[in-house]
SERO-4910 file (N, C-alpha, C, O; in steps of 0.05 Angstrom, whole numbers):
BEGIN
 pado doro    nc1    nc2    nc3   cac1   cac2   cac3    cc1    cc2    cc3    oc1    oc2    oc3
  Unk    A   -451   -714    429   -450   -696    407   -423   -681    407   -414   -671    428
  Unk    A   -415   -681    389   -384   -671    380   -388   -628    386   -405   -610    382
  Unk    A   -372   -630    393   -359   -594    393   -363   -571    372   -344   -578    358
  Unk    A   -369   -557    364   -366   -548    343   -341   -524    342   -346   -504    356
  Unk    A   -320   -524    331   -300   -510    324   -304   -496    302   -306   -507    280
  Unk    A   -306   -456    307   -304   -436    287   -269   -435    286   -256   -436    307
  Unk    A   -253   -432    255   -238   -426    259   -236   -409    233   -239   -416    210
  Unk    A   -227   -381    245   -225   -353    226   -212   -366    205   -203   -388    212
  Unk    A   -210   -361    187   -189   -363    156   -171   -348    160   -175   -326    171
  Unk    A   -145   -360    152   -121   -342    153   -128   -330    118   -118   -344    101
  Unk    A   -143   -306    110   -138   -295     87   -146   -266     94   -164   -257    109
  Unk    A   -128   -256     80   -132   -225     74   -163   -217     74   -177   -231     61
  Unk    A   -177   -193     90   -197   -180     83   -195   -167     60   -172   -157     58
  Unk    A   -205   -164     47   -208   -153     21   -215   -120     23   -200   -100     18
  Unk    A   -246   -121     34   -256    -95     32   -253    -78     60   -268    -59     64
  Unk    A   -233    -84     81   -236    -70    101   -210    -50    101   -186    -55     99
  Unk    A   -225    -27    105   -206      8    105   -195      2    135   -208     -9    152
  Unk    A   -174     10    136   -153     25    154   -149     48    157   -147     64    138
  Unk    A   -147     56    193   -131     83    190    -95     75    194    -85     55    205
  Unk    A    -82     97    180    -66    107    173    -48    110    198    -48    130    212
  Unk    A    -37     96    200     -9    103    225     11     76    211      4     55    200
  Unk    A     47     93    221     69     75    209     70     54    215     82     39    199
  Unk    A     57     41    240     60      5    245     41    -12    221     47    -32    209
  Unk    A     12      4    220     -2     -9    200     15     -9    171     18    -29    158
  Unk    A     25     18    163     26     12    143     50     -6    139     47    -21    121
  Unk    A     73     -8    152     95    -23    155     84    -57    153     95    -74    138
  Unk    A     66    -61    167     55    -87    171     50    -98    143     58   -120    133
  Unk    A     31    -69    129     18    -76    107     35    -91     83     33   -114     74
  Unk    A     56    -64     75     83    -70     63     98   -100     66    103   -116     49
  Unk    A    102   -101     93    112   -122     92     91   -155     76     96   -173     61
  Unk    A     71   -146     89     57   -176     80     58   -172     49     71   -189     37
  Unk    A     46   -155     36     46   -146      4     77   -149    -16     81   -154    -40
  Unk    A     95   -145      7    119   -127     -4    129   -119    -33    151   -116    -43
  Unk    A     96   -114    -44     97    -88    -67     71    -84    -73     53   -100    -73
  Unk    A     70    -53    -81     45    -44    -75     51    -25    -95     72    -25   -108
  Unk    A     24      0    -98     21     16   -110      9     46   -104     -2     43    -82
  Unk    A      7     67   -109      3     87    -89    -34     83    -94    -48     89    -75
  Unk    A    -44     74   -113    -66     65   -125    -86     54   -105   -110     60   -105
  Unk    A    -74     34    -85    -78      6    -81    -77     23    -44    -95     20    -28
  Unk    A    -51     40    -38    -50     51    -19    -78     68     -6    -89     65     16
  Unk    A    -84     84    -24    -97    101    -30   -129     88    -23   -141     97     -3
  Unk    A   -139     73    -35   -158     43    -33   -161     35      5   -179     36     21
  Unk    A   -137     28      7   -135     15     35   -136     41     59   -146     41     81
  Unk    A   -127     56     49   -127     82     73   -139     99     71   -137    113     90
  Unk    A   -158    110     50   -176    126     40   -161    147     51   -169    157     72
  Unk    A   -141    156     40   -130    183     48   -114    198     19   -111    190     -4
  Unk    A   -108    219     30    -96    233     -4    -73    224     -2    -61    220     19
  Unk    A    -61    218    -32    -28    212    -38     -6    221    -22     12    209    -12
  Unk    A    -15    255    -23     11    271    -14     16    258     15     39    250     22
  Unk    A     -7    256     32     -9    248     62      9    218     66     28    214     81
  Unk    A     -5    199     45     13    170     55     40    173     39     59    161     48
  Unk    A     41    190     14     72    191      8     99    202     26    122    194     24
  Unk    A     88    218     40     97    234     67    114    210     96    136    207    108
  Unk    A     84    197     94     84    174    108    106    150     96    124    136    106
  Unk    A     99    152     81    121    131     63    153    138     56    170    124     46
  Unk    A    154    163     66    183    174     71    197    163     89    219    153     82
  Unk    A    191    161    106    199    151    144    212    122    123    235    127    115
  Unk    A    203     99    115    216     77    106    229     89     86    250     97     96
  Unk    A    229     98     55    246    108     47    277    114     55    297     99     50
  Unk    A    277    140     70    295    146     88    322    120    101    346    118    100
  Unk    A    299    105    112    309     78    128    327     56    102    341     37    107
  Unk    A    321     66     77    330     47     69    315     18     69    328     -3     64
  Unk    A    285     19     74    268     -3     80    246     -6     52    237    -27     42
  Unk    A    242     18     45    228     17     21    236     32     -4    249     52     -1
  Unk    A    231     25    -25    248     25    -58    218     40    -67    197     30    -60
  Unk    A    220     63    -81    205     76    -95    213     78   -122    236     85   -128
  Unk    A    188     70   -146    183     78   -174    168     81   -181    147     83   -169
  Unk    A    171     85   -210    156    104   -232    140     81   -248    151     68   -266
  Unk    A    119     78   -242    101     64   -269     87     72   -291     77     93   -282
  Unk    A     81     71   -308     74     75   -320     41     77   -328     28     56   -326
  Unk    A     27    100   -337      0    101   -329     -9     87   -349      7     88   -368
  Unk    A    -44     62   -354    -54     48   -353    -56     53   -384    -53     36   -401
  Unk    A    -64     84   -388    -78     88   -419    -49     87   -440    -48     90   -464
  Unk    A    -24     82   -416     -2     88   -433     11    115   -445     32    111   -457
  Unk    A      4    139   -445      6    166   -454     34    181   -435     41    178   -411
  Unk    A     44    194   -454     61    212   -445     56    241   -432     71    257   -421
  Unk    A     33    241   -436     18    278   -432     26    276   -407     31    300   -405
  Unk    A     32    267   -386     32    283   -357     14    295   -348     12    314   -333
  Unk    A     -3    279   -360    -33    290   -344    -35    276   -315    -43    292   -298
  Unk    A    -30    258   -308    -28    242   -290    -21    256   -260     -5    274   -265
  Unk    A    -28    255   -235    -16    264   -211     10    253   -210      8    235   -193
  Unk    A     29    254   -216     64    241   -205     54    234   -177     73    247   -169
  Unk    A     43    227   -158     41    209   -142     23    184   -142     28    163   -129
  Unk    A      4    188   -156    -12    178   -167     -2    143   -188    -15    122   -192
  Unk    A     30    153   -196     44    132   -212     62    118   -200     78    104   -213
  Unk    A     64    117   -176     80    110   -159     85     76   -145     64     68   -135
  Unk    A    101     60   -144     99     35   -144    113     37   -122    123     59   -120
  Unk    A    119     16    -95    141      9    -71    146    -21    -71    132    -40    -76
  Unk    A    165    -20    -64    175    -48    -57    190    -42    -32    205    -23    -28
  Unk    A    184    -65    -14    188    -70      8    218    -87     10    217   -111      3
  Unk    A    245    -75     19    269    -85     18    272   -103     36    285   -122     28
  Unk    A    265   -105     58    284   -119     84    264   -151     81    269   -170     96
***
């Protein structure tokens, strides 16, 4: 009788949260290398201000590119959190 071989899938978990330290999120970035503060937020269940903070450290480095997207309903009101609209791209 033959062996039976489990072998994990190389694919992304979908629904599993992370905590929050710069190697994960660096890791993250890199595999994604663009993301959303949206999507951040999702994966680390933490507040904006906290991973935007976090997301300085690359900034800084010259490793990550920060912008402005545009919110979903389309509106100008600025109702929106300004971190909340936030897009990254991963440079290196």
């Amino acid at each position: 009788m033959a062996d039976v071989i489990y072998v994990k899938p190389a694919v992304e978990v979908i629904n599993e949260k992370s905590v929050l330290s710069l190697s994960d999120l660096k890791q993250w970035l890199k595999r994604k290398q663009q993301t959303t503060m949206q999507e951040l937020r999702w994966r680390y269940d933490e507040e904006p201000s906290v991973i935007h903070a976090m997301l300085q450290h690359f900034i800084r480095r010259g490793q990550l590119e920060e912008t402005t997207v545009t919110p979903k309903c389309g509106s100008k009101c600025q109702q929106c959190n300004p971190l909340e609209v936030l897009k990254f791209k991963w440079k290196i």
